[in-house]
Every structure is written in structure tokens, then in C-alpha cells.
C-alpha positions in Angstrom: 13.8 164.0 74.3 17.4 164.5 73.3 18.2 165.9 69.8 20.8 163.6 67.7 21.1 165.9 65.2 23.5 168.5 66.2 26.0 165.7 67.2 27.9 163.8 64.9 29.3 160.3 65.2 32.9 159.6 62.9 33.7 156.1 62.5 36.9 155.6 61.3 36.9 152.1 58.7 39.9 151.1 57.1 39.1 149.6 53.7 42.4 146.7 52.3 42.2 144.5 49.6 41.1 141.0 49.9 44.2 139.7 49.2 46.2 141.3 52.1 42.9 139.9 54.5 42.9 136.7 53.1 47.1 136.5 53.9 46.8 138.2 57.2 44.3 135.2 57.8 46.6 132.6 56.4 49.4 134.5 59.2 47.2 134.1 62.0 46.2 130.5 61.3 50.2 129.4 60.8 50.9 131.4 63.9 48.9 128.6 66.5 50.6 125.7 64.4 54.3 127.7 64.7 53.5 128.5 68.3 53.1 124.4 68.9 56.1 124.1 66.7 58.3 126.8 69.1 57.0 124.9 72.3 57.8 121.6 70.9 61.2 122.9 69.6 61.7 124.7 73.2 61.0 120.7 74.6 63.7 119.1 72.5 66.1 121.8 73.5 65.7 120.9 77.0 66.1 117.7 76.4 69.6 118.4 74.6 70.8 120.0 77.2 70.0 117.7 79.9 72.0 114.7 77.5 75.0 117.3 77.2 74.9 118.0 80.8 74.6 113.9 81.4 77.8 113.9 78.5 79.7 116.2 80.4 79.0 114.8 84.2 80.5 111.4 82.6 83.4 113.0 80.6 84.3 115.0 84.3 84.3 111.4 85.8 86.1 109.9 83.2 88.6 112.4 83.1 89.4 112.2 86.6 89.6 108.5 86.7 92.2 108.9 84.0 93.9 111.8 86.1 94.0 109.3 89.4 95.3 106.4 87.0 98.1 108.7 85.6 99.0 110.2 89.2 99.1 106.5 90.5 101.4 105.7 87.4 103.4 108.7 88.5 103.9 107.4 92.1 105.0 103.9 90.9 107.6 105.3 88.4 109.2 107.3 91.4 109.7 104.1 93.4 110.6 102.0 90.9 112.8 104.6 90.1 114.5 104.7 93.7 114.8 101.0 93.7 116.4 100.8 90.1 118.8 103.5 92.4 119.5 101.2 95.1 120.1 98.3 92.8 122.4 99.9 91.2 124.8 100.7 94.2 124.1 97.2 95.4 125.3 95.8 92.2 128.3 98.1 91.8 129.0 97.3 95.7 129.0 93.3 94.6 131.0 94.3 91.1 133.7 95.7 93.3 133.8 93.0 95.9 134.4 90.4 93.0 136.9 92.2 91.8 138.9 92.5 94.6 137.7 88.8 96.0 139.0 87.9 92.0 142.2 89.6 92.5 142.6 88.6 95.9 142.5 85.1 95.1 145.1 85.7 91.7 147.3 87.1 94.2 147.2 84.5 96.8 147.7 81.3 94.2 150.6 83.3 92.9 151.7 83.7 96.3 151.4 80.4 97.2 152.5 79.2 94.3 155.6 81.1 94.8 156.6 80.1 98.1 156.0 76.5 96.7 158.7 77.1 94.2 160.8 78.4 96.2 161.1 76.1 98.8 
């Protein structure tokens, strides 16, 4: 037989009002519905960021559809711009030869018209 006695058992008990048990109970029990709240929030999150990824995939394309359209624009303007160039000599080119063919012909009537008088 072993003798009890001569050892002593401490038990340490911590003694708190009702009021601080009953809220750390309250705590606990709004602790399951905020974790289901957190996992539900931590869903919707997800799905945010795939619709912004989605946004910003589009808005890339978008952007360089507009870049290809305004590069295409660009091209155009620099041959319609060289044309315009050529155009422009051609004209001056048949300005000039009008003038002179004008002048030409002044010249010739007056000419002619001289000689007639004269003889």
C-alpha cells in the first residue's frame, strides 16, 4: 500500500466572473459564423480579381487594336503625303508649260499678225 498522505496534489483553478465567461462564449460562437464570413469574403475576392484580370486581358487587346489602327493611319498619311508631293510638281510642271504654251501662242499671233501687216 502506498501512503497518499505525505504527497500533495496543487490544482491550480482560475475563478472569472460570469460575465467575462458568458462573452468569451458569445466570442467563440461569432468566431465559426466570421470564419464562414472570411472564407466567403476570401471567394468573392477571387472572383474580383479574375473579372479585373478578364478587364484588363480585353483593355490590352483593345489597346493594341487601337495602336495597329493609329500605326495604319500613320502609314497612309505618309503616302498620301508623298503623293500630295508628286502632284504638286506635276501641277507646277503643267502650270509652267501653259504658261509658256500661252505665251508662245501670244507671240506667234503677234508675229503672224505682224508679218501680215507688213506685207
Amino acid at each position: 500500500m502506498k501512503n497518499c498522505a505525505g504527497q500533495s496534489r496543487t490544482t491550480d483553478t482560475l475563478c472569472f466572473p460570469v460575465e467575462t465567461i458568458k462573452k468569451v462564449l458569445i466570442a467563440a460562437e461569432q468566431k465559426k459564423v466570421l470564419e464562414g464570413q472570411v472564407i466567403l469574403l476570401n471567394q468573392r475576392i477571387m472572383g474580383l480579381n479574375d473579372i479585373v484580370r478578364n478587364m484588363v486581358e480585353k483593355d490590352s487587346v483593345t489597346v493594341k487594336l487601337y495602336t495597329d489602327q493609329i500605326q495604319i493611319t500613320k502609314e497612309q498619311k505618309s503616302l498620301y503625303q508623298s503623293q500630295i508631293t508628286s502632284l504638286e510638281k506635276a501641277l507646277r510642271k503643267e502650270r509652267r508649260k501653259r504658261f509658256w504654251t500661252g505665251a508662245g501662242g501670244v507671240v506667234t499671233t503677234g508675229l503672224a499678225l505682224y508679218l501680215f501687216a507688213t506685207k
